[in-house]
C-alpha positions as CSV (number, residue, x, y, z in Angstrom):
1,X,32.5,15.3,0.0
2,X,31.7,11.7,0.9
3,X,32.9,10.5,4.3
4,X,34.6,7.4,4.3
5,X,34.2,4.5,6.4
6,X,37.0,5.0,8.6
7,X,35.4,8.6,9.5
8,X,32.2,7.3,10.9
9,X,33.8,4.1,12.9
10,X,35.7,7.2,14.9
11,X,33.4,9.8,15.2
12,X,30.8,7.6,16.3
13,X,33.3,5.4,17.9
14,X,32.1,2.0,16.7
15,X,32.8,-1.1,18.1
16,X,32.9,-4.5,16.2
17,X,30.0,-6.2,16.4
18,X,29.1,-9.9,17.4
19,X,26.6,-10.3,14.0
20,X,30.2,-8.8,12.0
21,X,30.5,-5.3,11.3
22,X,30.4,-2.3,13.9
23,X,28.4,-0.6,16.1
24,X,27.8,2.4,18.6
25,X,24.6,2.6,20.9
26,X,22.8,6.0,19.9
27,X,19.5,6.1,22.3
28,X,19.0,3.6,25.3
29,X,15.7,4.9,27.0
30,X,15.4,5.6,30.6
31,X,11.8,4.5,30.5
32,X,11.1,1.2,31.5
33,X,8.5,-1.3,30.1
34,X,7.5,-3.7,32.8
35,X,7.1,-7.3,32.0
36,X,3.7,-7.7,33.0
37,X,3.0,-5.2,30.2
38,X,5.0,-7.0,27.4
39,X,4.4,-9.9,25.6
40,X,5.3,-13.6,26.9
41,X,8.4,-13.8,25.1
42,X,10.1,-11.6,26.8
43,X,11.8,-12.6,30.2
44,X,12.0,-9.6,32.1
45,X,11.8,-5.8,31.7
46,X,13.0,-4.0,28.8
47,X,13.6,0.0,28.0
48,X,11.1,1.6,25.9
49,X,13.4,1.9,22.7
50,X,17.0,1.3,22.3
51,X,18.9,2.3,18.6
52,X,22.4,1.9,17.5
53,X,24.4,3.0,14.7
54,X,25.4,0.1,12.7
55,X,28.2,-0.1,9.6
56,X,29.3,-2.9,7.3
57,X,32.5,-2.3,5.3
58,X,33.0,-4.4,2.0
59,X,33.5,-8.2,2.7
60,X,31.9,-7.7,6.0
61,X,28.1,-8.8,6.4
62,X,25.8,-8.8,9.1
63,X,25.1,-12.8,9.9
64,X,22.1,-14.2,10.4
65,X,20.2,-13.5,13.4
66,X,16.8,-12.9,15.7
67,X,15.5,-10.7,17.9
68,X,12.6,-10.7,20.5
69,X,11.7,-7.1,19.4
70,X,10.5,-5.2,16.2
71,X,14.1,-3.8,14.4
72,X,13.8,-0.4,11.5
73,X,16.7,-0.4,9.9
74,X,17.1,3.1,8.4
75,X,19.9,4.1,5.9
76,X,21.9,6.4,6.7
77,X,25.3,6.7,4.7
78,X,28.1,5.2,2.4
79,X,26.1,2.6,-0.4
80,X,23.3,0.7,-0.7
81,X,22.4,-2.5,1.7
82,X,20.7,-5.5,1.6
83,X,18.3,-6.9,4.3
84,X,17.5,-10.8,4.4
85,X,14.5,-11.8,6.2
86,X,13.9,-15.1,6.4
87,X,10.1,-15.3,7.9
88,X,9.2,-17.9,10.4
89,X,6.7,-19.9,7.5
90,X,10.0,-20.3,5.2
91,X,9.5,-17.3,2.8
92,X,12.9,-15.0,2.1
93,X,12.3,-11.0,1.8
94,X,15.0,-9.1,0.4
95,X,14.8,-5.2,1.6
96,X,17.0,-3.1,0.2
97,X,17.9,0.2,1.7
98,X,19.9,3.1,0.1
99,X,18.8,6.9,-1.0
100,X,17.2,5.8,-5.1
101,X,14.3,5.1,-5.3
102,X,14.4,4.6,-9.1
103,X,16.8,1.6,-7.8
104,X,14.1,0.2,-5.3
105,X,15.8,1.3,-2.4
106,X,14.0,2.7,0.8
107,X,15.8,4.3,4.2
108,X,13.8,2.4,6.1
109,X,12.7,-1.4,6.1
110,X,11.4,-3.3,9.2
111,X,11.9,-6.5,10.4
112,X,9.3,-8.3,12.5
113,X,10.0,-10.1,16.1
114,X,11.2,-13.5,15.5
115,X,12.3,-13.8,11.9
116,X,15.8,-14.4,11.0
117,X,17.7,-11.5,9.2
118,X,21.1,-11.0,7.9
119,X,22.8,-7.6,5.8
120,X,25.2,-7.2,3.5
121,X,26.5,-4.3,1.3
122,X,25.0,-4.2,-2.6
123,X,26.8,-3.0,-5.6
124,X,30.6,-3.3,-4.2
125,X,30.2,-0.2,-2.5
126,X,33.3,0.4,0.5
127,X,30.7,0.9,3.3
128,X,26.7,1.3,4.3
129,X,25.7,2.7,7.8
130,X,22.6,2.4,9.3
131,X,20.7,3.3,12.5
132,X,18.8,0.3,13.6
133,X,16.1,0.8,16.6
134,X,14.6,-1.5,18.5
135,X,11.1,-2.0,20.3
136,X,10.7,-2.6,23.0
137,X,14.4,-1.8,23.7
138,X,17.3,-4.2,22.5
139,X,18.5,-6.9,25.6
140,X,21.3,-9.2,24.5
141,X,18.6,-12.1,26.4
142,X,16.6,-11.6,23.0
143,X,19.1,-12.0,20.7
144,X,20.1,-15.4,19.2
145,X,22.9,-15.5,16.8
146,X,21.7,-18.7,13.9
147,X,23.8,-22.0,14.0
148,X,24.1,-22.6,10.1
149,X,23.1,-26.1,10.3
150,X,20.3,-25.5,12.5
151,X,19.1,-22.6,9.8
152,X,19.6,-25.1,7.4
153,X,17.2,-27.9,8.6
154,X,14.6,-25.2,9.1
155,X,15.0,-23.7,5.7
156,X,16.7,-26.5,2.8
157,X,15.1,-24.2,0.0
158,X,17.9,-21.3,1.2
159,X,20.9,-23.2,1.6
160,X,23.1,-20.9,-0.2
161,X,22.7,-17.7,1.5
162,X,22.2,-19.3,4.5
163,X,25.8,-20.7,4.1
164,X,27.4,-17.3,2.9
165,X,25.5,-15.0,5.8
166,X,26.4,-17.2,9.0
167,X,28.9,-17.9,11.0
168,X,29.1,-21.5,12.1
């Protein structure tokens, strides 16, 4: 039987999210990367790898946003998602996770340090939950939630889903 969206948001005891939807942490690691080891972008030390469980319910999307870090999303329940990756040089990926194949849809996609990514749920399904981790390990210091206007002047050519997957 399929578990419905209120199931996972208490039995994983998700939290809402600052990006929209809601999250859990799953792993935080106790091993430390030390600065001098990681690269320049990063101001200080960070764990080794970090993950969260992550769900969107429908009308609910994930908004725009970059990391410092390398983020897998991998699928994990509910319907099929859709990653947006807007790369730093302009060009707009869209990575699709879910459990067909035959549909295009992977459980995993990857999303490289620095380029601006947003999620929403494909195909009107009621929910998607993914795990997301992070390397090195998430810090809230590395994450940068896009201005839409800002994202705009970067990128003209996406307009549109720029203005439907932010914020403000």
């Amino acid at each position: 039987m399929e578990k419905s969206a209120r199931y996972w948001i208490e039995t994983l005891g998700l939290a809402e999210h600052p990006e929209g939807g809601r999250f859990a942490p799953a792993y935080r690691s106790p091993e430390i990367v030390r600065k001098g080891s990681l690269p320049r972008r990063f101001p200080g030390d960070r764990p080794v790898v970090s993950s969260i469980f992550y769900l969107l319910e429908k009308g609910q999307f994930s908004a725009f946003h970059r990391i410092k870090s390398v983020e897998i999303w991998n699928f994990c329940a509910g319907g099929p998602l859709d990653l947006h990756v807007l790369e730093p040089d302009g060009n707009l990926i869209e990575k699709k996770l879910g459990e067909d194949p035959e549909e295009d849809r992977l459980f995993q996609a990857v999303v490289e340090p620095g380029c601006w990514f947003a999620a929403e749920i494909s195909g009107g399904a009621d929910y998607s939950l993914v795990s997301c981790t992070v390397v090195p390990g998430f810090d809230y210091q590395d994450f940068e939630l896009a201005a839409r206007d800002r994202l705009v002047e970067l990128y003209p050519q996406h307009r549109e889903i720029i203005g439907r997957l932010t914020r403000s």
